[in-house]
mmCIF file of the N, C-alpha and C atoms, coordinates in Angstrom:
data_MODEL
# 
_entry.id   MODEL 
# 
loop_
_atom_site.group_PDB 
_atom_site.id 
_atom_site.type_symbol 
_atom_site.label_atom_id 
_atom_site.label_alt_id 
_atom_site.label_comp_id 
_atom_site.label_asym_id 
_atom_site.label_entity_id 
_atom_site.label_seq_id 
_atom_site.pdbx_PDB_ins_code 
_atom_site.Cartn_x 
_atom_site.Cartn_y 
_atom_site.Cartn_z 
_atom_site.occupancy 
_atom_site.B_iso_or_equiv 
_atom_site.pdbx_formal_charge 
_atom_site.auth_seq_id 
_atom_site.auth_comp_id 
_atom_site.auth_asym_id 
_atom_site.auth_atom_id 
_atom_site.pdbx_PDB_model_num 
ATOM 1   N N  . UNK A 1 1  ? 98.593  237.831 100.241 1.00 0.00 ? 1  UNK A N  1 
ATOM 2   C CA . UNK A 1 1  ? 98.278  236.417 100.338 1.00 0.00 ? 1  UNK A CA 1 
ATOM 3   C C  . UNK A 1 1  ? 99.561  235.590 100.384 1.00 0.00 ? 1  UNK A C  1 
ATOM 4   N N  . UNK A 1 2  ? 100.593 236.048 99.255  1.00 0.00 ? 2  UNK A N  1 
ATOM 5   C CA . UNK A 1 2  ? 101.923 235.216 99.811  1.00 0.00 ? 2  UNK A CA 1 
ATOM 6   C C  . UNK A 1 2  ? 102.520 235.434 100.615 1.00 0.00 ? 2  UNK A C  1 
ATOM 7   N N  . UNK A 1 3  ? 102.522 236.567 101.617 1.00 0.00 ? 3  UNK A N  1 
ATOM 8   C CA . UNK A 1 3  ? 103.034 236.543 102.989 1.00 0.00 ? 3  UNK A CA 1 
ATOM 9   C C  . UNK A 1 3  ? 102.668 236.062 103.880 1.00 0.00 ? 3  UNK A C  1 
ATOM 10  N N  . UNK A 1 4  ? 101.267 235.947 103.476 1.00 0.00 ? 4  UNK A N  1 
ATOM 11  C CA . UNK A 1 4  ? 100.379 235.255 104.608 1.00 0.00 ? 4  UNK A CA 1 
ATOM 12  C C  . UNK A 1 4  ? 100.753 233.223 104.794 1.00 0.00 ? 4  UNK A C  1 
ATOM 13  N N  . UNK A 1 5  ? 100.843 232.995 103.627 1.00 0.00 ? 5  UNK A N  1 
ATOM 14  C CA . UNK A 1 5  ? 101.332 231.576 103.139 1.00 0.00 ? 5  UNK A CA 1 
ATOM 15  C C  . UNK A 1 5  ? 102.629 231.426 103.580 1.00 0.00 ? 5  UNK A C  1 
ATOM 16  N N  . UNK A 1 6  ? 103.373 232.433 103.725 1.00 0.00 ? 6  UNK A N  1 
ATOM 17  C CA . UNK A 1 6  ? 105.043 232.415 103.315 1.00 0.00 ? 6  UNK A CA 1 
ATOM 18  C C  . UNK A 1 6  ? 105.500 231.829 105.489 1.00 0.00 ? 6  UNK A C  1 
ATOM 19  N N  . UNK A 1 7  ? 104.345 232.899 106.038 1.00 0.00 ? 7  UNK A N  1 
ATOM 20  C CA . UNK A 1 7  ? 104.740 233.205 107.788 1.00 0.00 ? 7  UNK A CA 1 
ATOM 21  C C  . UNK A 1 7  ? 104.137 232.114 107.953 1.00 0.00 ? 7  UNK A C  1 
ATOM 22  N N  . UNK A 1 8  ? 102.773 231.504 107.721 1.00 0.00 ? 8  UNK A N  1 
ATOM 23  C CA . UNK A 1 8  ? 102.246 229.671 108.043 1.00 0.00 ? 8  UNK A CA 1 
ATOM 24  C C  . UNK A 1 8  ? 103.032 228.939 107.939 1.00 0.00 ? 8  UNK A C  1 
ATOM 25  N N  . UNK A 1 9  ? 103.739 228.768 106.712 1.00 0.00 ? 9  UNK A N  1 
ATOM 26  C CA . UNK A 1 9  ? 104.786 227.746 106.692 1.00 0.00 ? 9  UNK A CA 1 
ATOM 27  C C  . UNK A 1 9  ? 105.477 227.802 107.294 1.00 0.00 ? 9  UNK A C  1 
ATOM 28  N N  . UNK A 1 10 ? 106.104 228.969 107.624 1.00 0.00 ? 10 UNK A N  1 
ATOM 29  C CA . UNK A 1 10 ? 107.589 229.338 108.716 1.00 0.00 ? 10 UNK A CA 1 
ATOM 30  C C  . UNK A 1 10 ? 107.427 228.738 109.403 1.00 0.00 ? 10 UNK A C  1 
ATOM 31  N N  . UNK A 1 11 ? 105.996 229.124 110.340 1.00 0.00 ? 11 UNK A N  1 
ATOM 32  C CA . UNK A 1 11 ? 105.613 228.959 111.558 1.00 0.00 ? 11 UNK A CA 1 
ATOM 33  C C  . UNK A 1 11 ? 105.644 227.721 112.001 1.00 0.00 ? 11 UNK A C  1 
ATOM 34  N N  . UNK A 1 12 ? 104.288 226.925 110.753 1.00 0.00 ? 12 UNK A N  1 
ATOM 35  C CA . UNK A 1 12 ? 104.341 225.148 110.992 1.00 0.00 ? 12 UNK A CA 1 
ATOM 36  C C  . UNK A 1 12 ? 106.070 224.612 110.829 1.00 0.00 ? 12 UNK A C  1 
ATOM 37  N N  . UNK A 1 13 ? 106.636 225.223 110.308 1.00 0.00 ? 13 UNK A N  1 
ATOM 38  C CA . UNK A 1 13 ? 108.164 224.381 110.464 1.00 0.00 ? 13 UNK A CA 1 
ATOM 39  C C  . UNK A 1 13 ? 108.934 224.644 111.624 1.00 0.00 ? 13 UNK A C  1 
ATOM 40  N N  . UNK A 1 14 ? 109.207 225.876 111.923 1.00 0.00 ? 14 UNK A N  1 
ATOM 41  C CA . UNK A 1 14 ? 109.216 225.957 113.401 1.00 0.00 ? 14 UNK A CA 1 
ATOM 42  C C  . UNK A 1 14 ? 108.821 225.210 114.326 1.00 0.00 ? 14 UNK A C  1 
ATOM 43  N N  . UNK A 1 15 ? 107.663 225.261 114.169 1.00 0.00 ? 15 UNK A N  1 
ATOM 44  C CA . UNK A 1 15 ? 106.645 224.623 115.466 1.00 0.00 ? 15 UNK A CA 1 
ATOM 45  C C  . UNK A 1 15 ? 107.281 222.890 115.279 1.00 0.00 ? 15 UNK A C  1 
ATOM 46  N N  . UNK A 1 16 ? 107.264 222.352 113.936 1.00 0.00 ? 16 UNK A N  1 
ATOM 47  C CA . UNK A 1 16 ? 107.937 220.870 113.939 1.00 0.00 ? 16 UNK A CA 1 
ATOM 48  C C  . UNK A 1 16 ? 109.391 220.996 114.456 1.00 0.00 ? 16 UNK A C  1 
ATOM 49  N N  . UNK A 1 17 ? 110.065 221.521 114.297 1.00 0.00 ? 17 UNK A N  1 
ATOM 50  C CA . UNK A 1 17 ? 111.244 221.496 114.613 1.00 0.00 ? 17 UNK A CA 1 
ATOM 51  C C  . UNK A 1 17 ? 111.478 221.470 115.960 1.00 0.00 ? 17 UNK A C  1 
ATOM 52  N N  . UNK A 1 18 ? 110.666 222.096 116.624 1.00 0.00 ? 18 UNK A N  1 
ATOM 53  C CA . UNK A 1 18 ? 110.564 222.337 117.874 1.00 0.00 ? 18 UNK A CA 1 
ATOM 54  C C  . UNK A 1 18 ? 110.351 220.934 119.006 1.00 0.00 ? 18 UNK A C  1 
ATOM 55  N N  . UNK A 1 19 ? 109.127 220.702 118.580 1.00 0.00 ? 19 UNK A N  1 
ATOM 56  C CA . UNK A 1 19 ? 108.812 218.911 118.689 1.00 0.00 ? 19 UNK A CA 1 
ATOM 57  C C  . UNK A 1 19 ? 110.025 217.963 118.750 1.00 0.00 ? 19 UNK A C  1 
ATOM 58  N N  . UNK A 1 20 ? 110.191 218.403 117.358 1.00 0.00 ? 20 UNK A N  1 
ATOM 59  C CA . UNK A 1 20 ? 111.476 217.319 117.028 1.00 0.00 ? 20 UNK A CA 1 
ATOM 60  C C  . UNK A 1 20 ? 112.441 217.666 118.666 1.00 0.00 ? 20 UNK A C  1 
ATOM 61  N N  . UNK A 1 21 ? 113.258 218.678 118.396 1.00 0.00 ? 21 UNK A N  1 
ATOM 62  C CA . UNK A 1 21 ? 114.061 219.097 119.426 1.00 0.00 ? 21 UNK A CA 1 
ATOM 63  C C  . UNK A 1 21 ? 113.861 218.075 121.095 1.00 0.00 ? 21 UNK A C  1 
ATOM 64  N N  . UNK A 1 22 ? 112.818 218.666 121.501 1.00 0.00 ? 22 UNK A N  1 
ATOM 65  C CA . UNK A 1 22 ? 111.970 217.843 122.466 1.00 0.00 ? 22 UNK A CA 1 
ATOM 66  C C  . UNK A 1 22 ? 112.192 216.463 122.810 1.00 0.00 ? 22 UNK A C  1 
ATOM 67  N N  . UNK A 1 23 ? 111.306 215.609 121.370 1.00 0.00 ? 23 UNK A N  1 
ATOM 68  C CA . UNK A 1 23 ? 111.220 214.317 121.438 1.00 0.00 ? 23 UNK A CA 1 
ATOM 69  C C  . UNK A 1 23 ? 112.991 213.821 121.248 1.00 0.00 ? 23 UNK A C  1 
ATOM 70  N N  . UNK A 1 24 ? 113.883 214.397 120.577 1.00 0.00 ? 24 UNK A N  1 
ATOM 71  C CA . UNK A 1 24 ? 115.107 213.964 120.574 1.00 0.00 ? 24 UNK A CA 1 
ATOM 72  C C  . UNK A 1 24 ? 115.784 213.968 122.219 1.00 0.00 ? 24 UNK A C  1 
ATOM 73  N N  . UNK A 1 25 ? 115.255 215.003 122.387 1.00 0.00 ? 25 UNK A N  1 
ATOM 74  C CA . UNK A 1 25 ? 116.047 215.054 124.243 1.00 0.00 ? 25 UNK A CA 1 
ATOM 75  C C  . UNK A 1 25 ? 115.468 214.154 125.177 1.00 0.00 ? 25 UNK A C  1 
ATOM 76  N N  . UNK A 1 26 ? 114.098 213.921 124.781 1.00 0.00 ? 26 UNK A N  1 
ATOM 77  C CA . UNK A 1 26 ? 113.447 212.808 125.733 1.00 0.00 ? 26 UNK A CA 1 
ATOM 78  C C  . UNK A 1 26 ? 113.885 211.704 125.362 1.00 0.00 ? 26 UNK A C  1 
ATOM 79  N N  . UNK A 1 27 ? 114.019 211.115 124.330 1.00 0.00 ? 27 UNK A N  1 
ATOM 80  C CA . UNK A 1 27 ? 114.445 209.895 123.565 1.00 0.00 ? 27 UNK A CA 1 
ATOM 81  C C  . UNK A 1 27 ? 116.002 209.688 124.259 1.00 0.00 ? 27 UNK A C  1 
ATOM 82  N N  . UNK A 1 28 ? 116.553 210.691 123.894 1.00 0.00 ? 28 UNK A N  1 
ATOM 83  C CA . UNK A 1 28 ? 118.219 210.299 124.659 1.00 0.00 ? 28 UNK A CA 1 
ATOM 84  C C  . UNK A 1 28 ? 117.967 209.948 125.810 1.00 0.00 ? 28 UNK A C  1 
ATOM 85  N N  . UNK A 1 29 ? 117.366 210.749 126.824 1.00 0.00 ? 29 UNK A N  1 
ATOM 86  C CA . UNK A 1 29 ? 117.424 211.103 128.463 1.00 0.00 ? 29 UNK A CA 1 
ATOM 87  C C  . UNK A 1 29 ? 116.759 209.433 128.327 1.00 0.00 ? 29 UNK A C  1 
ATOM 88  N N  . UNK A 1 30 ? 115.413 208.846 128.070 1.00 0.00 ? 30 UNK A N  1 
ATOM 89  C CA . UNK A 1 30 ? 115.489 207.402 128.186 1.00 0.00 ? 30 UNK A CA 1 
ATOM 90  C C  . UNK A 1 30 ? 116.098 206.499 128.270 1.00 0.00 ? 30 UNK A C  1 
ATOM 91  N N  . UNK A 1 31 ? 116.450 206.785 126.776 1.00 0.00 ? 31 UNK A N  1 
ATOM 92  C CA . UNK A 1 31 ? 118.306 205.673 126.204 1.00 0.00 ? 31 UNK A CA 1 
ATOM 93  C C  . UNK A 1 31 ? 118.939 205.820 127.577 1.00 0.00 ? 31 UNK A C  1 
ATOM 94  N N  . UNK A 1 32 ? 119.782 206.808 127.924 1.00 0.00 ? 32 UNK A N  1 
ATOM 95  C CA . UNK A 1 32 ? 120.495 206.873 128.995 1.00 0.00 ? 32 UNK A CA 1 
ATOM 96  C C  . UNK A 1 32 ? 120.295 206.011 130.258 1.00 0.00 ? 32 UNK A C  1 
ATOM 97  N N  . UNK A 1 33 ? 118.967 206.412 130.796 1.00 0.00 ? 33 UNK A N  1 
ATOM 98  C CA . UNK A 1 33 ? 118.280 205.723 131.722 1.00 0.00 ? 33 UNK A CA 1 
ATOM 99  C C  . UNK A 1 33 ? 118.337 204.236 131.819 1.00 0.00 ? 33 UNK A C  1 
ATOM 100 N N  . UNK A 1 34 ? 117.662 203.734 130.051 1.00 0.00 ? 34 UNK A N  1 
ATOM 101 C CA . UNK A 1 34 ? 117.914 202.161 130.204 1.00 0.00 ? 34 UNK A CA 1 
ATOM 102 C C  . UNK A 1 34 ? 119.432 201.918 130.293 1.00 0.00 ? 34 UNK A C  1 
ATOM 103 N N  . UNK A 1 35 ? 120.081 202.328 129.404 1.00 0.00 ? 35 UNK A N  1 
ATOM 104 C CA . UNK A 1 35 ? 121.477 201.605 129.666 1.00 0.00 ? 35 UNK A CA 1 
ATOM 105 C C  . UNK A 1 35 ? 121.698 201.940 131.071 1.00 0.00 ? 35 UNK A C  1 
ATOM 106 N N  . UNK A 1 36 ? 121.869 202.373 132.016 1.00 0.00 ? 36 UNK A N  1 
ATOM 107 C CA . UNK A 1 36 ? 122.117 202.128 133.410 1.00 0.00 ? 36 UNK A CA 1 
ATOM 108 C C  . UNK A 1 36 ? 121.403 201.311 133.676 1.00 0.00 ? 36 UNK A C  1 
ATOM 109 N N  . UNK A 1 37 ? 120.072 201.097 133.640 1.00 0.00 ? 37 UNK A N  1 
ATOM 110 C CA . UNK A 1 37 ? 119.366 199.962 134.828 1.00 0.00 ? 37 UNK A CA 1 
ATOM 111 C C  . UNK A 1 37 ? 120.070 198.661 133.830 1.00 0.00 ? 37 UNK A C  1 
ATOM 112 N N  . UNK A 1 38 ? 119.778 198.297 132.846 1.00 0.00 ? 38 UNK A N  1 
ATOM 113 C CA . UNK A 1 38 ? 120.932 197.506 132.493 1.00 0.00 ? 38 UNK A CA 1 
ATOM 114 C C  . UNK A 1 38 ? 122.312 196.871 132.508 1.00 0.00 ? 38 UNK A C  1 
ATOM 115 N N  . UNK A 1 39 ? 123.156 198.161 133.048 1.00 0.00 ? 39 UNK A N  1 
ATOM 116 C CA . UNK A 1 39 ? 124.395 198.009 133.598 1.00 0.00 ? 39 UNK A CA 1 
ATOM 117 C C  . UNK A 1 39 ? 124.272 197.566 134.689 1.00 0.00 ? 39 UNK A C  1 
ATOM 118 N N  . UNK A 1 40 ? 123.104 198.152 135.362 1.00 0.00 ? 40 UNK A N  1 
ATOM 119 C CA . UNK A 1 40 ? 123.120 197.631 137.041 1.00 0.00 ? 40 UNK A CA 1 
ATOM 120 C C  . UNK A 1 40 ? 123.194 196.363 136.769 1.00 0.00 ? 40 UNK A C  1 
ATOM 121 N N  . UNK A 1 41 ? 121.781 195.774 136.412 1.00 0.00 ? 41 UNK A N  1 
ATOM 122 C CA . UNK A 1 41 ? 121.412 194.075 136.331 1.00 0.00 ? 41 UNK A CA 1 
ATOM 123 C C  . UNK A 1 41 ? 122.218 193.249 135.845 1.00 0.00 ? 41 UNK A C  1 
ATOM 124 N N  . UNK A 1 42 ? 123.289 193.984 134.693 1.00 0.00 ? 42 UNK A N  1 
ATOM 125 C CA . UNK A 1 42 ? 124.677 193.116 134.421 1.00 0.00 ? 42 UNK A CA 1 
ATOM 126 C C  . UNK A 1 42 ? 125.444 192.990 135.457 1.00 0.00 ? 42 UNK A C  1 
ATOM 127 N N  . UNK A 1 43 ? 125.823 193.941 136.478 1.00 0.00 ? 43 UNK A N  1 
ATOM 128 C CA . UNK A 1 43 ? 126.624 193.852 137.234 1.00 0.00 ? 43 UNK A CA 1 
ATOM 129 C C  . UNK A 1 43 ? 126.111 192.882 138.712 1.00 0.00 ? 43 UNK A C  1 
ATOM 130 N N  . UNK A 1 44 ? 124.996 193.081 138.550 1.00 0.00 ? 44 UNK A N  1 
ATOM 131 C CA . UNK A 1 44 ? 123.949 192.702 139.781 1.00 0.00 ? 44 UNK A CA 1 
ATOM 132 C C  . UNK A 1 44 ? 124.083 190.748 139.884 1.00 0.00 ? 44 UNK A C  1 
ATOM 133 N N  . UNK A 1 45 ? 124.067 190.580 137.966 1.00 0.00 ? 45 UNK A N  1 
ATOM 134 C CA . UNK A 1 45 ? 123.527 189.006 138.066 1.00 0.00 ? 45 UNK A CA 1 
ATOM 135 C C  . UNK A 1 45 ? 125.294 188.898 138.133 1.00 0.00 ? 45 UNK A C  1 
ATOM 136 N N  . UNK A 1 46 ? 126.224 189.630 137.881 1.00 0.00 ? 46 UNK A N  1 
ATOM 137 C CA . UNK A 1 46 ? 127.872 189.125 137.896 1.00 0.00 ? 46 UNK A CA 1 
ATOM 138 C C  . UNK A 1 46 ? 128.151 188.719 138.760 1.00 0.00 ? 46 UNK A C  1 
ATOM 139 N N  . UNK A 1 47 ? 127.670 189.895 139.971 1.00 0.00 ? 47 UNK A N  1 
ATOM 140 C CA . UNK A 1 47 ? 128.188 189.690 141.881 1.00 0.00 ? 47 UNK A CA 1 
ATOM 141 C C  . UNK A 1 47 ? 127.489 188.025 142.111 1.00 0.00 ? 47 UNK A C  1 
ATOM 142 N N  . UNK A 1 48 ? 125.968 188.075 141.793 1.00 0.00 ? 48 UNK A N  1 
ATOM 143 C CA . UNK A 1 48 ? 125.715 186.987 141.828 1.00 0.00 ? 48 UNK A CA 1 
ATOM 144 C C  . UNK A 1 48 ? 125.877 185.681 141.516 1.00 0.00 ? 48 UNK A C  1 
ATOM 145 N N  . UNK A 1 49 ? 126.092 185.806 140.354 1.00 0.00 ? 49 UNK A N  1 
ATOM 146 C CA . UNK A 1 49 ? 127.297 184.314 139.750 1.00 0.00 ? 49 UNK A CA 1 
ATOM 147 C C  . UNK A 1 49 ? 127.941 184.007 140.922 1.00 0.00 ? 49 UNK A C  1 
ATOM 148 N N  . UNK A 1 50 ? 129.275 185.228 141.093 1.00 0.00 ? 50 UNK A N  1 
ATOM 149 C CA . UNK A 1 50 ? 130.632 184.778 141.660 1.00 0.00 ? 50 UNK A CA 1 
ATOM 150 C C  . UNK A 1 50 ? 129.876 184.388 143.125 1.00 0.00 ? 50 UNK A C  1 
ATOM 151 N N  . UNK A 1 51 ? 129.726 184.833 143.336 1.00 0.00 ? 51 UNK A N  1 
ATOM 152 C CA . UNK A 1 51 ? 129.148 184.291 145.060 1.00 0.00 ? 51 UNK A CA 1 
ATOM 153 C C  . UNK A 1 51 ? 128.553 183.157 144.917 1.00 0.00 ? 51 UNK A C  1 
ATOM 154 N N  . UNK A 1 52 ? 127.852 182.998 143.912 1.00 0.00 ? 52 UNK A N  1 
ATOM 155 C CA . UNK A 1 52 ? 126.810 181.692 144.178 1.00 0.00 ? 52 UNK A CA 1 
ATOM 156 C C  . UNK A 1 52 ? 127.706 180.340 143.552 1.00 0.00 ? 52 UNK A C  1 
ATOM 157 N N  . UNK A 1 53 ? 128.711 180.537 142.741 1.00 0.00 ? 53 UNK A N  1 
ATOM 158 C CA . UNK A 1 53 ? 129.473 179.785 142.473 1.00 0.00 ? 53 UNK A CA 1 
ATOM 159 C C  . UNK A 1 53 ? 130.644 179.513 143.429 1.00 0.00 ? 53 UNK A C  1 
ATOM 160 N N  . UNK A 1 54 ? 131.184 180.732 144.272 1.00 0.00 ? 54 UNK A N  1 
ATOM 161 C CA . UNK A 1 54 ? 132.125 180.326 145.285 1.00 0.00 ? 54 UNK A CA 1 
ATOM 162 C C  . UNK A 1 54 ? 131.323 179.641 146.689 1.00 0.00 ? 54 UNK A C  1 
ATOM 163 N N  . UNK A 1 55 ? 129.892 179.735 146.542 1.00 0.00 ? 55 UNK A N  1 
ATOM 164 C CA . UNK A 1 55 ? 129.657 179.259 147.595 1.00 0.00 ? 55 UNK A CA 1 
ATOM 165 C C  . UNK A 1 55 ? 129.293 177.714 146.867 1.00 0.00 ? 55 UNK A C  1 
ATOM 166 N N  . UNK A 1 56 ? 129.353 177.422 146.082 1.00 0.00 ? 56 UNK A N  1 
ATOM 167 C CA . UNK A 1 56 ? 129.225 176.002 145.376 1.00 0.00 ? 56 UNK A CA 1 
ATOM 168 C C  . UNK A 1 56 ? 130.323 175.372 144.946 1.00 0.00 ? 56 UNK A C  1 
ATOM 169 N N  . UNK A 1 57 ? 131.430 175.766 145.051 1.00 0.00 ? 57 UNK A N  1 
ATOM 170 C CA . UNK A 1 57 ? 132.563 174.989 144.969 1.00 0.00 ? 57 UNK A CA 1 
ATOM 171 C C  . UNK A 1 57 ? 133.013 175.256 146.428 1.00 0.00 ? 57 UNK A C  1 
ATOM 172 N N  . UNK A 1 58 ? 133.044 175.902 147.118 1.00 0.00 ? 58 UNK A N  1 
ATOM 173 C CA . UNK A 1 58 ? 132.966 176.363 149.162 1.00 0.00 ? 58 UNK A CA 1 
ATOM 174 C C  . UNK A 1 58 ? 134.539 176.262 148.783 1.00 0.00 ? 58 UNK A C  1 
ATOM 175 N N  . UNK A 1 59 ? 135.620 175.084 149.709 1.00 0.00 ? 59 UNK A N  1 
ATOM 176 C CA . UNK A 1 59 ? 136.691 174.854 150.254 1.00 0.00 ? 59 UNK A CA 1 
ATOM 177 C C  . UNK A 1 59 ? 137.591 174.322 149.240 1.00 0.00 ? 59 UNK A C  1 
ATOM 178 N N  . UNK A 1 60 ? 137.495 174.306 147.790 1.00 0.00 ? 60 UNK A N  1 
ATOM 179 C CA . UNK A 1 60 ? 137.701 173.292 146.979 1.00 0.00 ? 60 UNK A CA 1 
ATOM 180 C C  . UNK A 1 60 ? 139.044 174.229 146.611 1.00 0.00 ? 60 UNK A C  1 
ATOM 181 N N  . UNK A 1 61 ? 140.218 173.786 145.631 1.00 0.00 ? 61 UNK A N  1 
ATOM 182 C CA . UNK A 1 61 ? 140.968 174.092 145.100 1.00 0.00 ? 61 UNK A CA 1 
ATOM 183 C C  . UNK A 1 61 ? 140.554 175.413 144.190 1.00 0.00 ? 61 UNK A C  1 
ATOM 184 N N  . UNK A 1 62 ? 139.536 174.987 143.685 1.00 0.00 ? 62 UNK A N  1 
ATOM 185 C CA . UNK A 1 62 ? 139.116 175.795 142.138 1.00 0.00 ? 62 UNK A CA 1 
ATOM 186 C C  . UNK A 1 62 ? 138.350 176.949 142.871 1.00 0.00 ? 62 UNK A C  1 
ATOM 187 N N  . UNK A 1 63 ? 137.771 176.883 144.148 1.00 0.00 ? 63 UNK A N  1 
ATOM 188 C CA . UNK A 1 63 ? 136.727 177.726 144.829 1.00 0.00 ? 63 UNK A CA 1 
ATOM 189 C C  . UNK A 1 63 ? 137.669 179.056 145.860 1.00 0.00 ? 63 UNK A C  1 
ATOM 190 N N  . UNK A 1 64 ? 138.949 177.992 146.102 1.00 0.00 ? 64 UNK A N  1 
ATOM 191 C CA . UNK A 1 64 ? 140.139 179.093 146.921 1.00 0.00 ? 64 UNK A CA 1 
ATOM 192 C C  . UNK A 1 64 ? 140.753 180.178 145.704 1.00 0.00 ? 64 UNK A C  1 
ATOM 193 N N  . UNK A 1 65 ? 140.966 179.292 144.632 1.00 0.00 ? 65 UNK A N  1 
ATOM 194 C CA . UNK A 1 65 ? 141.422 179.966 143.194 1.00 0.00 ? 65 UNK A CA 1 
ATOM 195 C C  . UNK A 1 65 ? 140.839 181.511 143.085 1.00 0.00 ? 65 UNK A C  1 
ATOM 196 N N  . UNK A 1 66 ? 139.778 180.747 142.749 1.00 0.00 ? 66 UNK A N  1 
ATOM 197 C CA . UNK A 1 66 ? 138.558 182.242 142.348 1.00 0.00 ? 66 UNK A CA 1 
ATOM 198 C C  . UNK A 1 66 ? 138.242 183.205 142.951 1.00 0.00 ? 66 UNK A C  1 
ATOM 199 N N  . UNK A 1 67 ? 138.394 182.711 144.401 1.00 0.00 ? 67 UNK A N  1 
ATOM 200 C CA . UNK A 1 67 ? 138.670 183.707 145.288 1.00 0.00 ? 67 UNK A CA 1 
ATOM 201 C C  . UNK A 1 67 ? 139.692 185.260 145.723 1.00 0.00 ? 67 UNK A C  1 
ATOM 202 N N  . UNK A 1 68 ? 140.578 183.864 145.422 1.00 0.00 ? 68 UNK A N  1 
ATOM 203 C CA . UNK A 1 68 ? 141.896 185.219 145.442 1.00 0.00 ? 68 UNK A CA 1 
ATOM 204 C C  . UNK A 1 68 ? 141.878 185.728 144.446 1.00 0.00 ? 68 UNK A C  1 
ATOM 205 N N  . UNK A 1 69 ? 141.512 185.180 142.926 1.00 0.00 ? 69 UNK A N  1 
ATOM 206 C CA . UNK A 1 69 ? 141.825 186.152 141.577 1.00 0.00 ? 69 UNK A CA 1 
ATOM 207 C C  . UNK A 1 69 ? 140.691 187.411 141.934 1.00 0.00 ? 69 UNK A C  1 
ATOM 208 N N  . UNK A 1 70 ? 139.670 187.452 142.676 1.00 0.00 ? 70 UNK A N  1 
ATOM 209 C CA . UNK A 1 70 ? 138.549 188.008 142.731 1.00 0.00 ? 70 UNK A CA 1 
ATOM 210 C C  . UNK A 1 70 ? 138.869 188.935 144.261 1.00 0.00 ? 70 UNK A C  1 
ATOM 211 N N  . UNK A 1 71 ? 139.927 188.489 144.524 1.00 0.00 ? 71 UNK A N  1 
ATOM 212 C CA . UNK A 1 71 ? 140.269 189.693 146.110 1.00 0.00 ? 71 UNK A CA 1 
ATOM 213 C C  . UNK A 1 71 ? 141.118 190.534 145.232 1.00 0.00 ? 71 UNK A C  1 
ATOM 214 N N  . UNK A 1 72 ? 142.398 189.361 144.194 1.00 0.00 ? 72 UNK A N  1 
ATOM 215 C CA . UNK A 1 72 ? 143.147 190.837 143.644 1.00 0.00 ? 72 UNK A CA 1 
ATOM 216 C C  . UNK A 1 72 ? 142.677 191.774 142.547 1.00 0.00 ? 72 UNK A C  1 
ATOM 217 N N  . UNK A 1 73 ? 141.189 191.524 142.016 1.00 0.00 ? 73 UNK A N  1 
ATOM 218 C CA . UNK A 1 73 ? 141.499 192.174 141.161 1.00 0.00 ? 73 UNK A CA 1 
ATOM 219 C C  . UNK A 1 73 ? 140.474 193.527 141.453 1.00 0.00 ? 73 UNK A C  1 
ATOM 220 N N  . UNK A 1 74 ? 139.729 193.127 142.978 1.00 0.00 ? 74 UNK A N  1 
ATOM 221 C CA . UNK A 1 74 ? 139.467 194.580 143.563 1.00 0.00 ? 74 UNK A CA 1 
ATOM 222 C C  . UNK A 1 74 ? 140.143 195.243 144.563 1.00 0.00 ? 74 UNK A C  1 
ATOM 223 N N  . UNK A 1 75 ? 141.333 194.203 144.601 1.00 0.00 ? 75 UNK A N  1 
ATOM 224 C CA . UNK A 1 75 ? 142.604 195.232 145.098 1.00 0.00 ? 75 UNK A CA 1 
ATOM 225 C C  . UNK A 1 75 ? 142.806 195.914 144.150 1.00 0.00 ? 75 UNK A C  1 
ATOM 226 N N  . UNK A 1 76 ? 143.288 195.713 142.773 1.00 0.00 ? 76 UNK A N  1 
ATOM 227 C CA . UNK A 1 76 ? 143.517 196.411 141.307 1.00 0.00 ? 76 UNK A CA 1 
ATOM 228 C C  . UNK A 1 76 ? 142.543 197.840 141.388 1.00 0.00 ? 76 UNK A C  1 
ATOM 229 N N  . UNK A 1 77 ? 141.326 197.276 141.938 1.00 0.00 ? 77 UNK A N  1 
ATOM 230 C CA . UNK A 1 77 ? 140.012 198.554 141.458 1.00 0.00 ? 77 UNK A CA 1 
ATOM 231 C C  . UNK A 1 77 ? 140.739 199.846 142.194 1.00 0.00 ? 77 UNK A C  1 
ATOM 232 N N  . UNK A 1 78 ? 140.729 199.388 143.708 1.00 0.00 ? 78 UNK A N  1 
ATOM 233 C CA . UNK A 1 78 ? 141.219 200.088 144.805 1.00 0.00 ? 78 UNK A CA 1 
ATOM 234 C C  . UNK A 1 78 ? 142.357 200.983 144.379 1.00 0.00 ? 78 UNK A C  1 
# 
């Protein structure tokens, strides 16, 4: 009878552990997932700013400015 008790328990802890294992890898692989579509939409509404702001200041001093800091600094990327 206590072996019989002793291998159930094993078993049910096993078997949780197992789960666990699982739900931890799915849980990350999500996490992961959101932070990219996130990164995208950060980067997505950024491009958008700068454009929508250089096209709203167009020919202006402050609009030529932003421009070039924003040509050199994906010359920099390059």
């Amino acid at each position: 009878m206590a072996w019989t008790n002793f291998i159930i328990t094993a078993t049910g802890l096993i078997a949780v552990a197992s789960l666990m294992r699982t739900d931890v890898r799915q849980s990350s692989r999500m996490l992961r997932q959101n932070l990219k579509t996130i990164r995208r939409w950060v980067e997505d509404g950024a491009e958008a700013t700068a454009k929508t702001s250089e096209k709203t200041l167009g020919d202006t001093a402050v609009g030529k400015a932003m421009k070039e800091m924003r040509d050199e600094a994906m010359k920099k990327k390059d």
